[in-house]
C-alpha positions as CSV (number, residue, x, y, z in Angstrom):
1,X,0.0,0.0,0.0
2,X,2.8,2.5,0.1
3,X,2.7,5.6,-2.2
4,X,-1.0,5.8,-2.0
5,X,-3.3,7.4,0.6
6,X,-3.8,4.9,3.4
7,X,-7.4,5.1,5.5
8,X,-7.7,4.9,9.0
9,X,-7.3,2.2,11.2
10,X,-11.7,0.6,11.4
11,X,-10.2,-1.0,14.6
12,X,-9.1,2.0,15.9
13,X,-10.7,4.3,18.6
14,X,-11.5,8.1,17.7
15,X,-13.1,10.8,18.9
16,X,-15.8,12.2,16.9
17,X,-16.8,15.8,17.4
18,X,-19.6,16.2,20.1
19,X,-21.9,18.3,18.3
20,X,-23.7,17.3,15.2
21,X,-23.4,20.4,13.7
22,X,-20.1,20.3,13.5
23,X,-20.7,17.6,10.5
24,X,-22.5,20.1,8.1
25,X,-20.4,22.4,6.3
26,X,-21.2,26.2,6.2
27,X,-22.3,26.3,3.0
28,X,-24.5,23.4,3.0
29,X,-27.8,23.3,1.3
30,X,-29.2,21.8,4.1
31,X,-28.8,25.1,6.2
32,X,-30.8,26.8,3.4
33,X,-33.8,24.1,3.7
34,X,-34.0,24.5,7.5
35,X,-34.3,28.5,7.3
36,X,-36.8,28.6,4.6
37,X,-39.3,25.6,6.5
38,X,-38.2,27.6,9.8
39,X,-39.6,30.9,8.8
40,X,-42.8,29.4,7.5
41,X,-46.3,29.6,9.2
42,X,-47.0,25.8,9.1
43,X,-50.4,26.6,10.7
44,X,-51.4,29.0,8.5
45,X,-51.0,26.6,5.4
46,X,-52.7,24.2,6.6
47,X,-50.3,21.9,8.4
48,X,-51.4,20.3,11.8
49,X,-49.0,22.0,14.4
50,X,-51.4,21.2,17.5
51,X,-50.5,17.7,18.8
52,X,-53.3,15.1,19.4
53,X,-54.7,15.0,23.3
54,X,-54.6,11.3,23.7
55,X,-52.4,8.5,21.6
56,X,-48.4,8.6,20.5
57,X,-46.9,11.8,19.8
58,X,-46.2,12.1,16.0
59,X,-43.5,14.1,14.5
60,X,-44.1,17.5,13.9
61,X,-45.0,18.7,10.1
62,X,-41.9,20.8,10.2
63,X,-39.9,18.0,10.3
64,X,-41.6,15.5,7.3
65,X,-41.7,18.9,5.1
66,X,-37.9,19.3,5.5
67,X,-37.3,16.0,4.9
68,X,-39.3,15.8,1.2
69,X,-37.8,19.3,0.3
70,X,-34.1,17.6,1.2
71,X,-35.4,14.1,-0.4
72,X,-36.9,16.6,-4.1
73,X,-33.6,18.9,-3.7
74,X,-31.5,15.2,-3.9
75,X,-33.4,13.0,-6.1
76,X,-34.4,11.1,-3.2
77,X,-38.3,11.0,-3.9
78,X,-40.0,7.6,-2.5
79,X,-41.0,7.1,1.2
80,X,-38.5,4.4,1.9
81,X,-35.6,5.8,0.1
82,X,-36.4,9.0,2.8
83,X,-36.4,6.5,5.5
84,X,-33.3,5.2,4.8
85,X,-31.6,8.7,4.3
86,X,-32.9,9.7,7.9
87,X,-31.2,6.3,9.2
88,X,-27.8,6.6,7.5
89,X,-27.3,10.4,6.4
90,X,-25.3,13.1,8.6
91,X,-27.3,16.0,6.6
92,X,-30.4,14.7,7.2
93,X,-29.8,13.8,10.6
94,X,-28.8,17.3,11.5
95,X,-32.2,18.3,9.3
96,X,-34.2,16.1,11.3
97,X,-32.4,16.3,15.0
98,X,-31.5,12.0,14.5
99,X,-35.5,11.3,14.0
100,X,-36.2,8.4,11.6
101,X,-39.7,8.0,10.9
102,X,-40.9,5.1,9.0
103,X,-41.6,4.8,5.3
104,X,-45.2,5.1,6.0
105,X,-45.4,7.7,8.2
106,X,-43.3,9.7,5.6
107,X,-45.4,8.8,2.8
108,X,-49.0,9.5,4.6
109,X,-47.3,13.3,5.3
110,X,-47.1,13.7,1.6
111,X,-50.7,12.2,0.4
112,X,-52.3,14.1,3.3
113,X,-50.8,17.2,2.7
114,X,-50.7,17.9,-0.5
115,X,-52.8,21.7,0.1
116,X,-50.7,22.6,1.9
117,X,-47.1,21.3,0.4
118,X,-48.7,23.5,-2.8
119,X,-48.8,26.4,-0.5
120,X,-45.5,26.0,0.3
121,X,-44.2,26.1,-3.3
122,X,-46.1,29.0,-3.7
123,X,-44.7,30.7,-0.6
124,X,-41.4,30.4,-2.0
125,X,-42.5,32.8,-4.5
126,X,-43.7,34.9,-2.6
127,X,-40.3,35.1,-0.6
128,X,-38.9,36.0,-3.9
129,X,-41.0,38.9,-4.6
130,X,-40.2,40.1,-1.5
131,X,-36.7,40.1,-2.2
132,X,-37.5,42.4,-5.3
133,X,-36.5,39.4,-8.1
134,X,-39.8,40.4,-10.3
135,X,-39.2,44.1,-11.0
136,X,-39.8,43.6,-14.4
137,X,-43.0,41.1,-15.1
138,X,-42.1,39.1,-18.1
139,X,-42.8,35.5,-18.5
140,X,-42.4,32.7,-20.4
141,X,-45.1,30.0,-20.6
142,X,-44.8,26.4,-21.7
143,X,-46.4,22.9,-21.0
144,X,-44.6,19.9,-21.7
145,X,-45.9,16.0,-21.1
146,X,-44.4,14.1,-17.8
147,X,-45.3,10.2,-17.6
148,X,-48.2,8.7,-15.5
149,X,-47.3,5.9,-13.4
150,X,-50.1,4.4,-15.6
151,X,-48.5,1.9,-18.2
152,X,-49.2,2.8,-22.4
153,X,-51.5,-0.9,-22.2
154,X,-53.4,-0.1,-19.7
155,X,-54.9,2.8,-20.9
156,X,-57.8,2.6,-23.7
157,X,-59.1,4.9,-27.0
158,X,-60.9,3.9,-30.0
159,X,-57.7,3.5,-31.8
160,X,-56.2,1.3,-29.2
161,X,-59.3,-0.7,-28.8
162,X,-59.8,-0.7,-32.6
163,X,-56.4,-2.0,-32.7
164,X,-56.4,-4.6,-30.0
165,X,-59.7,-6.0,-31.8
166,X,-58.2,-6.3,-35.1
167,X,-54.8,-8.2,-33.3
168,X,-56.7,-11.2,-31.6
169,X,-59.5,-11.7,-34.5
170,X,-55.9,-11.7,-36.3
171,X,-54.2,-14.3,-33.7
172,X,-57.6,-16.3,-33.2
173,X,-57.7,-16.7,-37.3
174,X,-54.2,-17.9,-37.2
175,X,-54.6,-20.3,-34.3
176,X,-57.6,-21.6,-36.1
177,X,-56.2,-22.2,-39.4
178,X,-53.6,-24.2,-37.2
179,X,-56.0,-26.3,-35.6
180,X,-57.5,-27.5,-38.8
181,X,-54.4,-28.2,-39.9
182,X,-53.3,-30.5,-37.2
183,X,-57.1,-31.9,-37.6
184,X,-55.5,-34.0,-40.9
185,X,-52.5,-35.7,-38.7
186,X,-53.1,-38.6,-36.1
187,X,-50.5,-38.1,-33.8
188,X,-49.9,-37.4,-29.8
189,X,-47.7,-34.9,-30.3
190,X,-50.3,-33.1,-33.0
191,X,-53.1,-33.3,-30.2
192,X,-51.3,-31.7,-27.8
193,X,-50.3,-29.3,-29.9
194,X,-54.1,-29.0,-30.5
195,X,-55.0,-28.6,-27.2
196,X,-52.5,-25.4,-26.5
197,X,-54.0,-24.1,-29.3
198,X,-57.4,-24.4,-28.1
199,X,-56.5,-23.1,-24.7
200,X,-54.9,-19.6,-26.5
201,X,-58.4,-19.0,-28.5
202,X,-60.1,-19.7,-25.1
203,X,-57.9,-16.8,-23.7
204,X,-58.4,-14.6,-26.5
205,X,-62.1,-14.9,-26.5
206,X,-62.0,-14.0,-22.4
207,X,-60.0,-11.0,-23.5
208,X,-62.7,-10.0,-25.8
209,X,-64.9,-10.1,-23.5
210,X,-63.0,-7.9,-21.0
211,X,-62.6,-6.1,-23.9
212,X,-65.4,-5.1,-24.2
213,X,-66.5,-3.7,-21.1
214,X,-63.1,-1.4,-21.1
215,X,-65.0,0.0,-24.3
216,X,-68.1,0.4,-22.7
217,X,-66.1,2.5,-19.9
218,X,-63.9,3.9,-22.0
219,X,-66.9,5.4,-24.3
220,X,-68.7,6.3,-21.1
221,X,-66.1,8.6,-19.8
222,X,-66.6,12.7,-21.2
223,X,-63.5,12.4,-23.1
224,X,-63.3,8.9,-24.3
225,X,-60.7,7.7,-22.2
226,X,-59.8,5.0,-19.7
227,X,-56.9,4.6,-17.7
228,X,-56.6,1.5,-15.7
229,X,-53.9,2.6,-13.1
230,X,-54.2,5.9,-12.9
231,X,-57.5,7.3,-13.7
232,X,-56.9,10.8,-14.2
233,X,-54.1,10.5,-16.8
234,X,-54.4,10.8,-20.4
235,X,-53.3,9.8,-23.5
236,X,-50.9,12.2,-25.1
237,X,-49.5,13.6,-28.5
238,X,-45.7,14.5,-28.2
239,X,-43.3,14.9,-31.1
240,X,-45.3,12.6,-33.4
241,X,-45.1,9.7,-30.2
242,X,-48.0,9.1,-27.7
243,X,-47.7,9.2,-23.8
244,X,-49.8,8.4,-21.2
245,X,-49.3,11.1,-18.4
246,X,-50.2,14.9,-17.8
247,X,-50.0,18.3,-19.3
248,X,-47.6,20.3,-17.0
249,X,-48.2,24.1,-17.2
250,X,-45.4,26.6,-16.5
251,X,-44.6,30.3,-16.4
252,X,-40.9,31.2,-15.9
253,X,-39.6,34.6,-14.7
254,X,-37.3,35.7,-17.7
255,X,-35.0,37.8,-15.7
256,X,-33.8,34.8,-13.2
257,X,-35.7,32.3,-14.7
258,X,-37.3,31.1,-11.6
259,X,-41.2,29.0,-12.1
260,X,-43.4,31.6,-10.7
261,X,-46.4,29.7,-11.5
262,X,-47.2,25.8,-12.7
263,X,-50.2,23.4,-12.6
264,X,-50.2,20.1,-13.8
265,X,-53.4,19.1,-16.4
266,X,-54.9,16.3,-18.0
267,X,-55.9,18.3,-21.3
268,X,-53.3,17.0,-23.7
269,X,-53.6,20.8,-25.5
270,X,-52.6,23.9,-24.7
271,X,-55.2,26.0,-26.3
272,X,-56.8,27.1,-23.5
273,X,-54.1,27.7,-21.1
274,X,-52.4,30.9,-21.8
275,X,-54.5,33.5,-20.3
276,X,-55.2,31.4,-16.9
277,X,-51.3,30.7,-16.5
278,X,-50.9,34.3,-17.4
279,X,-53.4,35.7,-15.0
280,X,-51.5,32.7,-12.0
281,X,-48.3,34.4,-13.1
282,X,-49.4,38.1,-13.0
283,X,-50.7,37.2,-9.6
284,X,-47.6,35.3,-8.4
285,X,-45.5,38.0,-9.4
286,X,-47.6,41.1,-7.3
287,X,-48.4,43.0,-10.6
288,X,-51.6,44.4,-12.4
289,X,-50.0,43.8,-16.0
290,X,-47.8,41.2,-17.4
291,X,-45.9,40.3,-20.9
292,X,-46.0,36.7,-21.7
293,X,-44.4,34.7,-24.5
294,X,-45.6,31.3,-26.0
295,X,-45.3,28.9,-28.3
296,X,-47.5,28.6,-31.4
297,X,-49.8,25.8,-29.4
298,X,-51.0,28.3,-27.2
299,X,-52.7,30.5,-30.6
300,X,-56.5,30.8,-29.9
301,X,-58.1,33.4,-30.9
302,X,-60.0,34.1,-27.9
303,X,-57.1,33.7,-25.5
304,X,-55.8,36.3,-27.3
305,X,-58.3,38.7,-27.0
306,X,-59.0,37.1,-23.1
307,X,-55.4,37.8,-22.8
308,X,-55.5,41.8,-24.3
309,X,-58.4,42.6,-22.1
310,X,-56.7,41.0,-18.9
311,X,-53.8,43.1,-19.4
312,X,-51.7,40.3,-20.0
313,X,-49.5,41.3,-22.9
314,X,-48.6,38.1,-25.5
315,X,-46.4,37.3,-27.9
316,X,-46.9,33.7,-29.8
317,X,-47.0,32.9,-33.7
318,X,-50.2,32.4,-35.7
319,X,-50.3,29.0,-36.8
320,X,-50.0,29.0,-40.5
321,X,-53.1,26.6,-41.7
322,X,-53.2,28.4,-45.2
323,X,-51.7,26.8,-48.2
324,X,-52.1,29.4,-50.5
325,X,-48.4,30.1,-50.6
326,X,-47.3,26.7,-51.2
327,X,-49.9,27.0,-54.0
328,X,-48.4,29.6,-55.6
329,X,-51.3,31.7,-55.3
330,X,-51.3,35.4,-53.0
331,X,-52.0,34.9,-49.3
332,X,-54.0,36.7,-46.7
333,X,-51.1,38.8,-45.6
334,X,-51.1,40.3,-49.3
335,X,-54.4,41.7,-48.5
336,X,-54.3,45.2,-46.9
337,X,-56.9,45.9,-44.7
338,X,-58.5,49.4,-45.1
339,X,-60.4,50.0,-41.3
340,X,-62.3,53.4,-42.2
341,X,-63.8,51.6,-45.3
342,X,-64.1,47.8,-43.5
343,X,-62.5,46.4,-46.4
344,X,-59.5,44.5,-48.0
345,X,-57.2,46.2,-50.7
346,X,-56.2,42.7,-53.3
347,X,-52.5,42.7,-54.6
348,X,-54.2,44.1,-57.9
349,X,-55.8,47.2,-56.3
350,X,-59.2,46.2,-56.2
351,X,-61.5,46.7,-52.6
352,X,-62.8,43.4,-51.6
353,X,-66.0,44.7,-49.6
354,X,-67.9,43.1,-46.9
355,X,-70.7,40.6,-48.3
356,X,-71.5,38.1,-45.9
357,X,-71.3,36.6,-42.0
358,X,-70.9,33.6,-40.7
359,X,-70.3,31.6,-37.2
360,X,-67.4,29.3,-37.2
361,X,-66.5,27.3,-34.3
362,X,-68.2,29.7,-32.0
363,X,-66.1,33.0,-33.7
364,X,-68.2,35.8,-36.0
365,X,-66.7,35.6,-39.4
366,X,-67.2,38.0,-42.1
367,X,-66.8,38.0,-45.7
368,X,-65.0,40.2,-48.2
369,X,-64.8,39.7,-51.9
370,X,-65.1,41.9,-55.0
371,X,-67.1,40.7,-58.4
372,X,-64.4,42.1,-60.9
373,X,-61.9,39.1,-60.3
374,X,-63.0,37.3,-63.9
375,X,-61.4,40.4,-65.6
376,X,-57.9,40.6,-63.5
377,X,-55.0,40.2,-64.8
378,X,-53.5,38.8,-61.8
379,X,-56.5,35.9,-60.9
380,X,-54.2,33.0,-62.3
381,X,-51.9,34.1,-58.8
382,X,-55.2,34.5,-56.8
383,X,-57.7,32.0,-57.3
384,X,-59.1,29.3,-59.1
385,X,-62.8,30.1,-58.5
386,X,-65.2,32.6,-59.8
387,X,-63.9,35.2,-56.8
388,X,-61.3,35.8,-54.7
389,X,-63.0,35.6,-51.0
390,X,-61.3,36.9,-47.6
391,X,-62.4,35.8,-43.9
392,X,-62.0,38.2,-41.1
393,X,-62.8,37.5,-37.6
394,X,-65.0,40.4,-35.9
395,X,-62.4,41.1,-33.6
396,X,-59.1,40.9,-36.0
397,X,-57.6,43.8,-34.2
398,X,-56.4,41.4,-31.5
399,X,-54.7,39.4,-33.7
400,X,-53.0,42.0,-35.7
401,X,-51.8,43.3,-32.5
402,X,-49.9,40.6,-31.9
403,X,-48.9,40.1,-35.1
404,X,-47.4,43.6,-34.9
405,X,-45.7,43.1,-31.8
406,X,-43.9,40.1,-32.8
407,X,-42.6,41.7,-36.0
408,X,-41.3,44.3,-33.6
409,X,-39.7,41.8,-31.2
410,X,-38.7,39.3,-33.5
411,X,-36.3,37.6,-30.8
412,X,-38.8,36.9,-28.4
413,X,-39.5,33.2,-29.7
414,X,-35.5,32.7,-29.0
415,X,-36.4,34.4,-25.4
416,X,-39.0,31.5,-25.1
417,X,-36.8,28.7,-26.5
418,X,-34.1,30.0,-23.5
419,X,-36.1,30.5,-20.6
420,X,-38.8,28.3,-20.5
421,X,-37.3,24.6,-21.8
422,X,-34.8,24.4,-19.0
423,X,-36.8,23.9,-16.1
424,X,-38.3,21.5,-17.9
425,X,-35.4,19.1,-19.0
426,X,-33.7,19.5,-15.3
427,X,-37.0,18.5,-13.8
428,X,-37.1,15.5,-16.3
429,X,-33.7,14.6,-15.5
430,X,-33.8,15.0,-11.6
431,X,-37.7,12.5,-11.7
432,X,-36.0,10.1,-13.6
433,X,-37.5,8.0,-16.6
434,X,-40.3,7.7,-14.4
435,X,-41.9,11.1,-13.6
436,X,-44.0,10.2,-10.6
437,X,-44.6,8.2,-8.2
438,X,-47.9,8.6,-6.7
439,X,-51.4,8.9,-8.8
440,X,-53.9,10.6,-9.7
441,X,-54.3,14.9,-10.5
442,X,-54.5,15.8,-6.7
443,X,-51.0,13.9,-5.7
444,X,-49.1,13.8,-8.8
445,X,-49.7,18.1,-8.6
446,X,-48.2,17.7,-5.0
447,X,-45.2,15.8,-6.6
448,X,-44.7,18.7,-9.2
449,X,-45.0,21.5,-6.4
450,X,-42.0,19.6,-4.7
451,X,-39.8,19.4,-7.9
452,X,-40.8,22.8,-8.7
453,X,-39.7,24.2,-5.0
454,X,-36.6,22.4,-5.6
455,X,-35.6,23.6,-8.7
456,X,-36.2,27.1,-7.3
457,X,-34.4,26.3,-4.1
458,X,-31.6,25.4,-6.4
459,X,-31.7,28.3,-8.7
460,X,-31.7,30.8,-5.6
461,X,-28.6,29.6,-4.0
462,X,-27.4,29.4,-7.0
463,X,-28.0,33.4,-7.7
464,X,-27.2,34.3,-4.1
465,X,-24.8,31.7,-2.5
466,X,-25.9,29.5,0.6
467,X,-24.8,32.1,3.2
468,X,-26.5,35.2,0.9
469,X,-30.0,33.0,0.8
470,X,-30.1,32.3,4.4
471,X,-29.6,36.0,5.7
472,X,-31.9,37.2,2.8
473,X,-34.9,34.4,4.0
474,X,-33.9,35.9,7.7
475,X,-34.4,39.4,6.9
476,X,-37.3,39.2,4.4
């Protein structure tokens, strides 16, 4: 062993320093967990901070919390995994004072407190505005699909049940045509074979059956799902792939790119979420406006307007769903709307006028088209019809707005692309190929709130240092 760094002596006697403390560095992030739960009003959140009259004492919700945000902060996320950190590790002992509660005692703080753990994310936020990190209120919103516990099988659409009809009439038509076959030979071996056979198209037949009365769930439920394990999860489109999971909603501070605001969905679209993630961010933040930037899945043409009126100021793309260009023919951006005449200016000169109105998918369309197109010059780069016709929503205004502003600020979808991803890949990375570990909305959005406190626990001692955090949480 000489030349290399010899360990002590296992047999030999030491003296190990008398205080516990004396174990956990300075600069620990421990230190920082056991400020922030510290300064908290457990009772005012919800926790149970009274002890019971009669029966064994339990361990007080101060202690579980720190645990989980220590357990979320690590990668240490299941109950039993906690337990045995609170046996074996010197940090969590000094978090804990040396108490080791059981795997179940753990895990019954977290399903029975899930309120309240939200509350706590959310007071984390709230610490932050106090510390004056949301002077400017910009945000960047984004949803991205985390995995269900619920396996890709055990959850049931048309399609899959379609499918799953179509593969055993497919197998019982093979094991059939088998059977008859082995009908012609006069063997022991060919009646055994037989017999397996006839056992599999038994099976299959049972799973018809059960089959069946999945479908007649499935086509029971408001949206034409069933999942098996977890109920509240969906089925999910995701870069061409399916997943079976949630739709987790964020809105990200651009400055510091801390989550300011999150909620986990089982809507596999965002459509409908900009404005009430913008109006949970503007909120969050302590501020009566707000600029938000999304992604082109957000586009809706009443969020926008929703969004304008709530003073929540957007930036997103307008899907293109026109193929005139591709065509070769003019598009409706080569139209110049005139507003003090209500009508559209063609490439040729002519005023397409309003004609008609008509209600598409809930919106107030109107109509513009001029009766001189047969005679242009320029209809063979137009249209193939009798007239050129132009749709305009009622309130277009919105939309050009935005439109307007994102010609201005033509780096904003780069801003998006920066700010909001990240959270979501370290989150992804820190859960693990499997996201969650508990079921349903109510606890898997308890699960998020925990990841999403540690990944802002993370990013504040990053920004300030563990020393800087803990006498800014002390003073604010």
């Amino acid at each position: 062993m000489s030349g290399f760094i010899v360990g002590a002596d296992r047999s030999q006697t030491t003296l190990f320093p008398e205080a516990l403390d004396d174990y956990v560095p300075e600069e620990s992030p421990v230190r920082v967990i056991d400020v922030f739960v510290d300064e908290l009003d457990l009772m005012s959140l919800g926790f149970k901070t009274e002890p019971a009259d009669t029966g064994r004492p339990g361990y007080h919700p101060a202690t579980l919390l720190k645990l989980y945000i220590y357990g979320y902060l690590n990668q240490v996320t299941t109950s039993r995994r906690l337990e045995h950190e609170a046996q074996r590790n010197v940090e969590v002992m000094w978090l804990t004072g040396r108490l080791a509660p059981d795997f179940k005692t753990v895990a019954d703080f977290r399903r029975d407190n899930g309120a309240s753990i939200r509350k706590v994310c959310s007071q984390f936020v709230v610490l932050c505005r106090k510390l004056k990190l949301f002077q400017k209120a910009f945000v960047a919103i984004d949803g991205s699909k985390f995995k269900a516990l619920n396996n890709r099988d055990r959850n049931f659409t048309k399609g899959k049940v379609k499918r799953r009809y179509q593969q055993i009439d497919e197998s019982i038509a093979r094991y059939l045509m088998q059977m008859e076959s082995l009908d012609r030979q006069e063997s022991a071996l060919a009646e055994k074979k037989r017999q397996r056979l006839s056992e599999k198209v038994e099976i299959l037949k049972q799973e018809i059956a059960k089959l069946k009365k999945r479908e007649a769930a499935m086509l029971a439920a408001p949206d034409q799902q069933l999942s098996l394990t977890d109920p509240d999860c969906r089925s999910m489109n995701t870069r061409g792939t399916g997943v079976v999971g949630y739709n987790v909603q964020v809105a990200v501070d651009t400055a510091h790119h801390l989550i300011v605001a999150h909620e986990v969905t089982s809507k596999g679209t965002d459509h409908a979420q900009l404005k009430h993630m913008g109006e949970q961010a503007k909120q969050a933040m302590g501020h009566d406006t707000i600029e938000a930037v999304a992604d082109r899945g957000y586009f809706s043409n009443d969020e926008v307007k929703a969004c304008e009126e709530a003073e929540i100021t957007t930036y997103l793309p307008k899907p293109k769903t026109s193929n005139k260009r591709t065509t070769g023919y003019y598009s409706k951006d080569d139209f110049i709307y005139r507003e003090q005449d209500d009508a559209y200016e063609c490439p040729a000169g002519e005023r397409l006028v309003r004609h008609s109105e008509t209600t598409q998918n809930g919106l107030t369309i109107h109509k513009y088209w001029t009766n001189v197109c047969g005679d242009c010059a320029l209809k063979a780069n137009c249209t193939s019809g009798d007239e050129r016709r132009v749709s305009r929503w009622e309130h277009e205004e919105f939309i050009e707005r935005l439109q307007q502003r994102l010609d201005e600020n033509p780096e904003m979808m780069r801003v998006r692309r920066q700010t909001a991803e990240h959270p979501f890949g370290t989150i992804k990375h820190w859960a693990g190929p499997q996201h969650f570990k508990m079921k349903t909305l109510k606890h898997v959005s308890t699960e998020m709130s925990l990841h999403v406190l540690a990944y802002n626990l993370k990013r504040m001692m990053s920004m300030f240092g563990i020393k800087g955090l803990i006498d800014a949480m002390q003073v604010a």
